[in-house]
N, C-alpha and C positions, 0 to 999 in steps of 0.2 A: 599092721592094718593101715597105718595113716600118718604121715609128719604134718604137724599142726602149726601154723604159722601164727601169732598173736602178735600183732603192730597196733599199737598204738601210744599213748604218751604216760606220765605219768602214775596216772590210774592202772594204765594197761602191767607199767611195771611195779607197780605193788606199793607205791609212796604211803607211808603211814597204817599198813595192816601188821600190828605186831604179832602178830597170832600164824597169821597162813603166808604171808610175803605175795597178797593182794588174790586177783578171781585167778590170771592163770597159772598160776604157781598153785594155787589150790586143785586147777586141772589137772596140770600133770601130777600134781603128787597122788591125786585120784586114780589116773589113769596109770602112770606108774606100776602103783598098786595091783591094780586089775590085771598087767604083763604080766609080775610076777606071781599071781597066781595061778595065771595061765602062758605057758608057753605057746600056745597059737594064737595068742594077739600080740600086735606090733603098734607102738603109739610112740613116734618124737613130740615133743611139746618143746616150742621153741617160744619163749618170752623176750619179743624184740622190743621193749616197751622203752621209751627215752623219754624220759621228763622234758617238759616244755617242750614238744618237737607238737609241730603244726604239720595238717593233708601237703606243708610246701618240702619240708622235710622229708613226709613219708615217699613222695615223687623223684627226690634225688638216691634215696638209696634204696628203694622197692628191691629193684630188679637184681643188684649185686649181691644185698641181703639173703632173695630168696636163694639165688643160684649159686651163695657158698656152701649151701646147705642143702644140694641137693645130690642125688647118686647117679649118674649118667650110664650105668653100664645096666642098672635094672629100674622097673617100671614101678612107679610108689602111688599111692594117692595119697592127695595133697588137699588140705583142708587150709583155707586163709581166712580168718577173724582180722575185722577192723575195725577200732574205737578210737573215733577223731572228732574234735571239734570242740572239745573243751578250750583249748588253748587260741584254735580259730576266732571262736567265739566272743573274744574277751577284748572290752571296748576298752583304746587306750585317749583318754581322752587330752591330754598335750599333744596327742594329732591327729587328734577328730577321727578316729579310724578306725576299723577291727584289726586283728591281727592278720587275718585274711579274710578279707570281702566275701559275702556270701556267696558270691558270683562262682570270684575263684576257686573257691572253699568244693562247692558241686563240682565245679572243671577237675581238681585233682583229685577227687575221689574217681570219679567217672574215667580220670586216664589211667590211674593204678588196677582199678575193677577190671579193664579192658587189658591190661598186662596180664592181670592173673588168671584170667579169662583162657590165656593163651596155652599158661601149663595145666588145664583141665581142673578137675577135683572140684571141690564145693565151694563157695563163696557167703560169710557170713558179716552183717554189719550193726553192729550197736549203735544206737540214738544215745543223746549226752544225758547222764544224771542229772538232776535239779538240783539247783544251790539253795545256799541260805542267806539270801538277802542283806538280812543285818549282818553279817563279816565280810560277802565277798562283793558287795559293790562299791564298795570305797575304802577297800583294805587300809590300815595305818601305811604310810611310807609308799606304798605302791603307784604306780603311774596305770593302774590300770579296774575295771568296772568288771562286772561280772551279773545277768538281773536274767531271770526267767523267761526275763520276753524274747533275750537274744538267743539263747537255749532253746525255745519252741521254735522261734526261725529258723534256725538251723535243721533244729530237727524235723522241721519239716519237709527240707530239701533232701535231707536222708532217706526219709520211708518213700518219698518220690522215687528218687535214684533208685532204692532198693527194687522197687514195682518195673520202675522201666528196666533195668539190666537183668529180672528176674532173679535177683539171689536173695536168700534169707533173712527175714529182718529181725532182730532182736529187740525189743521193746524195753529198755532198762529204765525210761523214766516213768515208764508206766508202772514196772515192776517197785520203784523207791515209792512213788504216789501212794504205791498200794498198802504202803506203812505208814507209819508216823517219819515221814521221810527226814527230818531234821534229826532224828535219832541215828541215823545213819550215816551222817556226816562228820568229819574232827572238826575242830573247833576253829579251821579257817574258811569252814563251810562252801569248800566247795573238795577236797579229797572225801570219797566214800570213809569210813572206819575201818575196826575188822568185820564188823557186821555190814554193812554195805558191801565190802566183798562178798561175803558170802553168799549175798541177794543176787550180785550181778554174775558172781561164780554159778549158783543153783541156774537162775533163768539161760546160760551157755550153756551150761548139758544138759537143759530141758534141750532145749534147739538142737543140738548136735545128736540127739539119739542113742547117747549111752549108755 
């Protein structure tokens, strides 16, 4: 039925869910499932997820990514999930900076949307989870901040972009909000747990239709 593309960082690849090995590993072992029960559905689930990779990372290897993993002799659809900006987001303060400026942060989402744009199929994009304040803005030993305010910044150039380019938005911090959201963090407050996956896993196949 569909090869499923999941890009994004850390989270995306499952850091710290001992249970399920994060939301899309939880999809496809779902979906999976679903093939072999049925032989008339078809579902790749690809977990492209790279700890600490920033929207500057996801720009240089988009494209080669997608098209190792595609079939050229027959016609597929093609579903792309993106969650970025945790790593964007995070203020490094010995250089007064984000990791990438909210500027650029929209510029490379917007030039990869426009890539994937090109091989058809649906286009879906998550907003960043919300931290926890007390561990992740002043980690021990860390050079780097992390506060809610730069989270909703972002996130706000997301549900933008999402509206202008017309694809999917997934609302994931609304989805933690709607808990006891600290409960669903590990103890560096800012990776989801195994239950935070399972939140941001349940709200992607709410959206996806399955």
């Amino acid at each position: 039925m569909a090869k499923i593309f999941c890009f994004g960082d850390s989270i995306t690849y499952g850091a710290w869910d001992m249970t399920g090995g994060g939301w899309a590993t939880r999809l496809r072992v779902l979906l999976d499932a679903q093939q072999a029960a049925d032989p008339n559905l078809y579902f790749l689930t690809y977990n492209i997820g790279v700890c600490g990779e920033t929207t500057a990372g996801l720009v240089s290897r988009f494209l080669p990514d997608v098209q190792a993993r595609l079939n050229s002799a027959k016609q597929e659809e093609l579903i792309f999930i993106f969650a970025y900006g945790t790593n964007d987001a995070c203020f490094t303060p010995s250089q007064n900076r984000f990791r990438v400026e909210i500027d650029d942060f929209e510029k490379n989402l917007e030039s990869v949307i426009g890539q994937a744009k090109k091989f058809g199929g649906k286009i879906f994009i998550l907003n960043i989870s919300p931290v926890d304040e007390s561990q992740a803005s002043h980690p021990e030993n860390k050079d780097n901040s992390r506060f809610n305010k730069y989270v909703d910044s972002y996130n706000d150039r997301i549900k933008a972009l999402a509206a202008r380019e017309d694809i999917q938005f997934i609302d994931i911090n609304a989805a933690f909000r709607g808990h006891d959201y600290l409960s669903l963090l590990c103890e560096d407050g800012l990776h989801p747990n195994d239950s935070g996956h399972e939140v941001i896993f349940r709200e992607v196949l709410k959206n996806l239709g399955f």
